[in-house]
N, C-alpha and C positions, 0 to 999 in steps of 0.2 A: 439563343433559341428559347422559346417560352415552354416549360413545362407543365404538361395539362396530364391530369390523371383521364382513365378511360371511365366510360358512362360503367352506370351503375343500373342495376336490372330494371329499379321500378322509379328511376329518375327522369323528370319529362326533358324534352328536346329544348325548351325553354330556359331550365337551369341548366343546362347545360352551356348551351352559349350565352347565358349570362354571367355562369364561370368563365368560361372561355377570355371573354371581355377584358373580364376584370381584372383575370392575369396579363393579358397584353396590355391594358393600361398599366400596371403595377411595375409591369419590366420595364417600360419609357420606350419599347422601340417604336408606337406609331409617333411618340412627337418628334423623334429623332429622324424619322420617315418624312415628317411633313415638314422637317428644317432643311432637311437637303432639299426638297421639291422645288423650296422657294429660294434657294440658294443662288444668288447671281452674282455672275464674273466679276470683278471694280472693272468700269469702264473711266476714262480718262474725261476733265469738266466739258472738252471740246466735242467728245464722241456724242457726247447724252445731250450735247444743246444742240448738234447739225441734227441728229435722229428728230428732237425736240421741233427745229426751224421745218424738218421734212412731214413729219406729224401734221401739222398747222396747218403746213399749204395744203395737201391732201382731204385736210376735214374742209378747210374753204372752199377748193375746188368742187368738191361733191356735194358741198350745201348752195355752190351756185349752180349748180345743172339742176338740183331738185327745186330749187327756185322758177328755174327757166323750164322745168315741167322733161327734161332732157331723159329723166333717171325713173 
């Protein structure tokens, strides 16, 4: 948890969350935050190339109906 002192009488709202900031950058938990986000399962070489093969036809199929005025 990130520890932030409380505002001060005649400090603007501005340094304040620019303190604020700087302590959560300083502690690492937003990069630690944006490593899980993009964190994904290992999928096997056959999984990611059928998705891959299923991908392709899909973008073909819908670049020929908007060809053919369909879409």
């Amino acid at each position: 948890m990130v520890q932030v002192t409380r505002k001060d009488e005649r400090e603007a709202n501005e340094n304040i969350i620019r303190r604020f900031n700087r302590k959560v950058l300083q502690s690492g938990k937003l990069v630690e935050a944006k490593t899980l986000m993009r964190f994904e399962k290992p999928i096997s070489k056959s999984e990611r190339r059928a998705s891959a093969i299923v991908r392709k036809a899909r973008k073909a199929d819908k670049l020929e109906k908007t060809r053919l005025g369909l879409r």
